[in-house]
N, C-alpha and C positions, 0 to 999 in steps of 0.2 A: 430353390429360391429361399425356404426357411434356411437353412444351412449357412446360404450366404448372410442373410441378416442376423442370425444368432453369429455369423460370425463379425462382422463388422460392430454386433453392440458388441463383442467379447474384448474387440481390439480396441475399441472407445474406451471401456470401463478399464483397461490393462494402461493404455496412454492417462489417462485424466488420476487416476494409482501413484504410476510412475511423477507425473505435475507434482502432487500433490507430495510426496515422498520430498522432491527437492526443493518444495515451498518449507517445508517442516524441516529440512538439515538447512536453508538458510537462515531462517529464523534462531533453531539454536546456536549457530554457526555465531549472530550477531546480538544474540539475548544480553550478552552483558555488558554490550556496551549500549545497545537502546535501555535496559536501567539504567546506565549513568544520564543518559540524554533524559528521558524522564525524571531524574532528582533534579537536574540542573534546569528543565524549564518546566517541571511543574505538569506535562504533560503525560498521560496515563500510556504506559508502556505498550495498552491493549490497544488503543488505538493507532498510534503508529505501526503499529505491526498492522491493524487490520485495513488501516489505509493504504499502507502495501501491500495487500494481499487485494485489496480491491482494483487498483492501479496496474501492478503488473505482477502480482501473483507471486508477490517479495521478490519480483528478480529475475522471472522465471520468463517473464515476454522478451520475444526479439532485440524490441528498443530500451526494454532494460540492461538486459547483456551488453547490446551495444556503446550505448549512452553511460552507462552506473546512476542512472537514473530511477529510481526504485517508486517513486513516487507523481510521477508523470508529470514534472513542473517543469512550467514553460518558460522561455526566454524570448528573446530576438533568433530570429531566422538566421541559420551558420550556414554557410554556402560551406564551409569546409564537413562539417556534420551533417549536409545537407536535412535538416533538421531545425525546429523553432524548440522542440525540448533543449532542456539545460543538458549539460556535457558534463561529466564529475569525472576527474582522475580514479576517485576510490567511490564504492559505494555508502562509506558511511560521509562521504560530505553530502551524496543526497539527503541523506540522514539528519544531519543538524541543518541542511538548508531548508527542508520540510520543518523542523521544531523553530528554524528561525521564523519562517512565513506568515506559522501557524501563531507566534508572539507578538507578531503587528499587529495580527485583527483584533475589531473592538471589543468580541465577547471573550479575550485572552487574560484578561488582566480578570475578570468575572469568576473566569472559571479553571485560573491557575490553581494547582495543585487539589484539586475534586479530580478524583476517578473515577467517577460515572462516566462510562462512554457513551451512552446515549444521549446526555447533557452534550458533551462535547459534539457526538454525531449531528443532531438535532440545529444546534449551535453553529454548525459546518454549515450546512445544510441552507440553513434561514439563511445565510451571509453569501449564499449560493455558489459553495464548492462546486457543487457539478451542478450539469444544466437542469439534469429532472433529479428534482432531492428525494419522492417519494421512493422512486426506482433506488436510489444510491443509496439510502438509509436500511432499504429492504435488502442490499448488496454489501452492507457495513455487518448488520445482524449476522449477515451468514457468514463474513470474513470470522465474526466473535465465535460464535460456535465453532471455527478452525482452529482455534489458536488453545494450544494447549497450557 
Protein backbone atom coordinates (compact mmCIF):
# COMPACT_ATOMS: atom_id res chain seq x y z
CA UNK A 1 0.00 0.00 0.00
CA UNK A 2 2.99 2.48 0.68
CA UNK A 3 4.55 1.63 -2.69
CA UNK A 4 1.41 2.39 -4.39
CA UNK A 5 0.91 5.86 -2.77
CA UNK A 6 4.50 6.95 -2.97
CA UNK A 7 3.75 5.94 -6.38
CA UNK A 8 0.71 7.80 -7.38
CA UNK A 9 2.30 11.07 -5.39
CA UNK A 10 5.49 10.30 -7.79
CA UNK A 11 3.22 10.20 -11.04
CA UNK A 12 1.13 13.56 -9.70
CA UNK A 13 4.32 15.49 -9.03
CA UNK A 14 5.99 14.01 -12.59
CA UNK A 15 2.26 15.16 -14.41
CA UNK A 16 1.83 18.71 -12.65
CA UNK A 17 6.28 19.15 -13.79
CA UNK A 18 5.36 18.23 -17.15
CA UNK A 19 1.90 21.28 -16.94
CA UNK A 20 4.02 23.30 -15.65
CA UNK A 21 6.95 22.83 -18.37
CA UNK A 22 4.29 23.64 -21.20
CA UNK A 23 2.68 26.54 -19.19
CA UNK A 24 6.51 28.22 -19.16
CA UNK A 25 7.46 27.25 -23.22
CA UNK A 26 3.82 28.91 -23.95
CA UNK A 27 4.47 31.92 -22.21
CA UNK A 28 7.87 32.50 -23.75
CA UNK A 29 6.61 31.11 -26.94
CA UNK A 30 4.11 34.39 -26.72
CA UNK A 31 6.34 36.81 -24.24
CA UNK A 32 6.87 39.29 -27.08
CA UNK A 33 4.01 39.78 -28.27
CA UNK A 34 2.07 40.11 -24.71
CA UNK A 35 4.93 43.17 -24.40
CA UNK A 36 3.58 44.69 -27.23
CA UNK A 37 -0.14 44.27 -25.89
CA UNK A 38 1.06 45.73 -22.65
CA UNK A 39 2.74 49.05 -24.30
CA UNK A 40 -0.41 49.46 -26.44
CA UNK A 41 -2.93 49.16 -23.52
CA UNK A 42 -1.08 50.12 -20.73
CA UNK A 43 -1.65 46.84 -19.03
CA UNK A 44 1.12 45.07 -16.96
CA UNK A 45 2.52 42.08 -18.89
CA UNK A 46 2.51 40.07 -15.40
CA UNK A 47 -0.72 40.08 -15.23
CA UNK A 48 -2.18 38.87 -18.30
CA UNK A 49 0.15 36.12 -18.21
CA UNK A 50 -1.08 35.38 -14.61
CA UNK A 51 -4.71 35.70 -15.58
CA UNK A 52 -3.82 33.06 -17.97
CA UNK A 53 -2.08 30.96 -15.93
CA UNK A 54 -5.16 31.26 -13.52
CA UNK A 55 -7.84 30.52 -16.37
CA UNK A 56 -6.38 27.79 -18.15
CA UNK A 57 -2.88 27.27 -17.18
CA UNK A 58 -1.88 29.75 -20.54
CA UNK A 59 -3.22 27.10 -22.76
CA UNK A 60 -2.66 24.17 -21.08
CA UNK A 61 -6.76 23.21 -20.21
CA UNK A 62 -8.84 21.03 -22.49
CA UNK A 63 -11.06 24.25 -23.47
CA UNK A 64 -8.12 26.15 -24.15
CA UNK A 65 -6.64 23.95 -26.79
CA UNK A 66 -9.92 23.56 -28.00
CA UNK A 67 -11.44 26.91 -28.09
CA UNK A 68 -7.70 29.33 -28.32
CA UNK A 69 -9.41 30.67 -25.57
CA UNK A 70 -6.62 31.29 -23.05
CA UNK A 71 -8.48 33.44 -20.81
CA UNK A 72 -11.84 31.84 -20.10
CA UNK A 73 -14.11 34.64 -21.76
CA UNK A 74 -17.53 34.19 -22.27
CA UNK A 75 -19.76 34.73 -25.12
CA UNK A 76 -23.34 33.49 -26.37
CA UNK A 77 -23.91 29.78 -26.32
CA UNK A 78 -22.34 28.09 -30.06
CA UNK A 79 -24.29 25.06 -30.68
CA UNK A 80 -21.49 24.61 -33.38
CA UNK A 81 -18.69 24.93 -30.33
CA UNK A 82 -21.16 23.60 -28.29
CA UNK A 83 -19.75 25.89 -25.78
CA UNK A 84 -20.88 29.76 -24.37
CA UNK A 85 -16.77 30.36 -24.11
CA UNK A 86 -15.62 32.75 -27.09
CA UNK A 87 -14.12 30.63 -30.17
CA UNK A 88 -10.68 32.47 -31.41
CA UNK A 89 -9.03 31.26 -34.64
CA UNK A 90 -5.41 32.11 -33.04
CA UNK A 91 -4.56 32.31 -29.47
CA UNK A 92 -3.34 35.73 -29.51
CA UNK A 93 -6.93 37.25 -30.40
CA UNK A 94 -7.85 35.82 -27.11
CA UNK A 95 -5.06 37.89 -26.09
CA UNK A 96 -6.09 41.30 -27.27
CA UNK A 97 -9.81 40.42 -26.54
CA UNK A 98 -8.90 39.91 -22.78
CA UNK A 99 -6.76 43.54 -23.09
CA UNK A 100 -9.92 44.78 -24.87
CA UNK A 101 -12.38 43.65 -21.98
CA UNK A 102 -9.99 44.51 -19.56
CA UNK A 103 -10.08 48.56 -21.29
CA UNK A 104 -14.04 49.00 -20.79
CA UNK A 105 -14.01 48.52 -17.17
CA UNK A 106 -14.19 51.48 -14.94
CA UNK A 107 -10.96 51.19 -12.85
CA UNK A 108 -9.07 51.03 -16.55
CA UNK A 109 -8.69 54.33 -17.36
CA UNK A 110 -7.49 54.61 -13.20
CA UNK A 111 -4.96 52.29 -13.56
CA UNK A 112 -3.72 52.42 -17.24
CA UNK A 113 -0.22 51.99 -17.49
CA UNK A 114 0.78 51.36 -13.34
CA UNK A 115 2.25 47.93 -13.07
CA UNK A 116 1.36 47.01 -9.78
CA UNK A 117 -0.57 43.76 -10.28
CA UNK A 118 -2.07 43.82 -7.10
CA UNK A 119 -3.64 47.10 -7.93
CA UNK A 120 -4.85 45.60 -10.94
CA UNK A 121 -5.69 42.22 -9.12
CA UNK A 122 -7.51 43.86 -6.41
CA UNK A 123 -9.30 46.18 -8.91
CA UNK A 124 -10.37 42.90 -10.97
CA UNK A 125 -11.60 41.58 -8.06
CA UNK A 126 -13.80 44.46 -6.51
CA UNK A 127 -15.49 44.80 -10.11
CA UNK A 128 -16.01 40.91 -9.59
CA UNK A 129 -13.96 39.10 -12.20
CA UNK A 130 -14.61 35.79 -10.53
CA UNK A 131 -17.28 34.86 -8.10
CA UNK A 132 -15.11 34.38 -4.87
CA UNK A 133 -12.26 37.28 -5.25
CA UNK A 134 -10.53 36.37 -1.98
CA UNK A 135 -9.98 32.67 -3.42
CA UNK A 136 -8.98 34.20 -6.95
CA UNK A 137 -6.64 36.88 -5.65
CA UNK A 138 -4.90 34.12 -3.40
CA UNK A 139 -4.94 32.16 -7.00
CA UNK A 140 -3.47 35.42 -9.06
CA UNK A 141 -0.31 35.61 -6.20
CA UNK A 142 0.52 32.09 -6.97
CA UNK A 143 0.01 32.48 -10.95
CA UNK A 144 2.89 35.80 -10.02
CA UNK A 145 5.33 33.80 -8.30
CA UNK A 146 5.04 31.31 -11.69
CA UNK A 147 5.99 33.67 -13.97
CA UNK A 148 9.42 34.19 -14.53
Amino acid sequence: MKHLILFLFLLIQQCTAFAFQGTQQKIQRYKPYLDSLSMVYGIPVKLIIGVGICESGFGQSKQSIKQNNYFGLRGKYSRKNKSSYRYYARPEESMVDFCEVQARKKYYEKLKGDQDVMKWTRAMAKAHYAANSKRWIRLMKNSFALIK
